[in-house]
C-alpha positions in Angstrom: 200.7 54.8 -12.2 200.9 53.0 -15.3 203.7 53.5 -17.7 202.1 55.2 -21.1 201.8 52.6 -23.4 199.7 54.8 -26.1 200.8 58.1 -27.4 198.8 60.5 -29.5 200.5 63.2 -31.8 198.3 66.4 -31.5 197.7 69.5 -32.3 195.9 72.5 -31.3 192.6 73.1 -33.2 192.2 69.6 -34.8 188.9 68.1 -34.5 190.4 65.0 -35.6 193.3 64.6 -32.8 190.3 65.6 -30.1 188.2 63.1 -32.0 191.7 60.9 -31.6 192.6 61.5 -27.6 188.4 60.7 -26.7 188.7 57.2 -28.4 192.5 56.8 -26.5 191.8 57.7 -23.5 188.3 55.6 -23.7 189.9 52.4 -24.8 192.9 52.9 -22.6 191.0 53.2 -19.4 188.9 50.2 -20.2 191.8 47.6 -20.6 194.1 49.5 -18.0 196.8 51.1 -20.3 198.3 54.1 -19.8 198.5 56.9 -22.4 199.6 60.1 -23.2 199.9 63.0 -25.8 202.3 65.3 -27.5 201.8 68.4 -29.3 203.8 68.3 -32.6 203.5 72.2 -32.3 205.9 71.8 -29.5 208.6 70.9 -31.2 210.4 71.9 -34.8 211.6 68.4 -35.4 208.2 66.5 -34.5 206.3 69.5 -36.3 208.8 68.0 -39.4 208.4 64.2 -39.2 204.6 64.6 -38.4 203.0 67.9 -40.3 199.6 67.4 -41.4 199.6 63.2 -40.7 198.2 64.0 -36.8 196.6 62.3 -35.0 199.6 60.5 -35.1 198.8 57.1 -32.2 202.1 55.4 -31.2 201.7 51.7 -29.4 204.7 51.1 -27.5 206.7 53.2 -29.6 206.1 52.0 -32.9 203.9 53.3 -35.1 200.1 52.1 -35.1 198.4 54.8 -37.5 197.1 57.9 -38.2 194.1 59.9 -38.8 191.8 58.5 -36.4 192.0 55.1 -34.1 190.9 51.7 -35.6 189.5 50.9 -32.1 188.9 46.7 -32.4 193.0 47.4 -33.7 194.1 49.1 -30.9 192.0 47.2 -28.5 194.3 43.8 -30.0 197.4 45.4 -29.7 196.9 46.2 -26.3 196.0 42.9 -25.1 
């Protein structure tokens, strides 16, 4: 299995995080990079540092944006 290099900050009943995870998980599985999400629900401290910024996409732990996925962007940084 691949380690996740991608992470998505979700949350429940946002059009925009589905909208985010379909374009992740897309561009991940064509380039072979692992991903994965987290619900900022789940969590006081992420609900904090995140509130209404998600989709939140993390590359390699650092910050790549936020709101939806610049896809040529992503596709760059995981190259």
């Amino acid at each position: 299995m691949t380690a996740a290099r991608v992470t998505v900050y979700t949350r429940v009943d946002c059009g925009a995080c589905a909208a985010a995870v379909a374009d992740v998980e897309r561009i991940c599985t064509d380039v072979g990079a692992g991903w994965t999400t987290v619900d900022v629900d789940s969590d006081p401290e992420l609900r904090a540092e995140y509130g209404d910024r998600v989709p939140v996409i993390e590359v390699d732990g650092r910050e790549h944006g936020f709101w939806q996925v610049e896809e040529d962007r992503l596709r760059a940084a995981l190259a």
